[in-house]
C-alpha positions as CSV (number, residue, x, y, z in Angstrom):
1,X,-3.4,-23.8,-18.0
2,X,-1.1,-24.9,-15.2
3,X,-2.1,-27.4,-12.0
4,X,-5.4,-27.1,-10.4
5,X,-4.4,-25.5,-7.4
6,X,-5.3,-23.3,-4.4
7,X,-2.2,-21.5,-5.1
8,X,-2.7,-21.4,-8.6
9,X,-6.4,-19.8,-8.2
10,X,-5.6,-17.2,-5.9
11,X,-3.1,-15.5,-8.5
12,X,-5.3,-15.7,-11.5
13,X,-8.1,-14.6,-9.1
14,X,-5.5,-11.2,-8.0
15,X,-4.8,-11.2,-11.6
16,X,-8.5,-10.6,-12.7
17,X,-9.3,-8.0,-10.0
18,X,-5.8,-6.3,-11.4
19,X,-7.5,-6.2,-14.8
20,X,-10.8,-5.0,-13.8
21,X,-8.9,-2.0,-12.6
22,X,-6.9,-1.5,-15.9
23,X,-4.0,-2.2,-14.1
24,X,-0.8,-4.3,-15.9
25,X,-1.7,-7.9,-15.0
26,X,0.7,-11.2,-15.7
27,X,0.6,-14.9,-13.8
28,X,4.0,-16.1,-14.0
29,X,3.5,-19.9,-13.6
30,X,7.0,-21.0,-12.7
31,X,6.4,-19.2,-9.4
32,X,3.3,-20.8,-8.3
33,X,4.0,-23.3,-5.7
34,X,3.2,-27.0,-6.8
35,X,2.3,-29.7,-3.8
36,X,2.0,-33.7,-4.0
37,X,-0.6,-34.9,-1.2
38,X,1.3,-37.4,0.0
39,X,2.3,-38.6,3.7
40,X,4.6,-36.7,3.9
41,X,3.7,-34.3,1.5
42,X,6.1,-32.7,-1.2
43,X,6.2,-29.1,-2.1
44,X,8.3,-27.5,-4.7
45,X,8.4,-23.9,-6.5
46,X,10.3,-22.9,-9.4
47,X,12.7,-25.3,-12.1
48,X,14.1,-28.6,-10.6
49,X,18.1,-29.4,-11.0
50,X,17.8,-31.0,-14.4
51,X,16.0,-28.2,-15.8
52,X,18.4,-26.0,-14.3
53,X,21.5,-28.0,-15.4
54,X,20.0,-27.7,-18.7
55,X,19.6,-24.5,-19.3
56,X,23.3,-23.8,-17.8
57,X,21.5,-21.4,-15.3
58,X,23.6,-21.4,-11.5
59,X,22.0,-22.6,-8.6
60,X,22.3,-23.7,-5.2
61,X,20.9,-26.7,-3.6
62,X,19.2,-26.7,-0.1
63,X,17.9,-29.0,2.3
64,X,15.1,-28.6,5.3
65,X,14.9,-31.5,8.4
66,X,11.4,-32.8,8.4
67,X,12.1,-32.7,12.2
68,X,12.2,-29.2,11.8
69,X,9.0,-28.6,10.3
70,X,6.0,-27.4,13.1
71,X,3.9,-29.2,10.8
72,X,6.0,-32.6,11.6
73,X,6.1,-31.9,15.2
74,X,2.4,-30.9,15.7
75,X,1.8,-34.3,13.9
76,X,4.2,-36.1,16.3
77,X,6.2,-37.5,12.9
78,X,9.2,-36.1,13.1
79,X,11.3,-38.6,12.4
């Protein structure tokens, strides 16, 4: 169920040991962070605005400079 993802393994992978030790286990999707491997890449986690606009849920909306990413600088692509 869910993207194929590194992120996505590693819960259901916690999840599993959790179980093995009779422990109360649950993967909550939404909070698995999804990625796009683009250049430059695109991350998310959680609804987008339109979902949350639709379900009438408050939110606030922020914004990160790519030129402030270590990622973008290492790469020399800040810009």
């Amino acid at each position: 169920r869910g993207p194929m993802l590194a992120h996505k393994g590693m819960e259901e992978g916690v999840m599993v040991a959790e179980r093995l030790a009779d422990k109360k286990t649950q993967v909550n999707y939404d909070l698995v962070p999804s990625v796009i491997y683009t250049h430059p890449e695109i991350a998310w986690v959680g609804k987008n605005e339109e979902e949350l606009k639709e379900a009438g849920v408050d939110y606030n909306v922020g914004n990160f400079p790519f030129a402030a990413s270590g990622r973008a600088l290492a790469a020399n692509d800040s810009d």
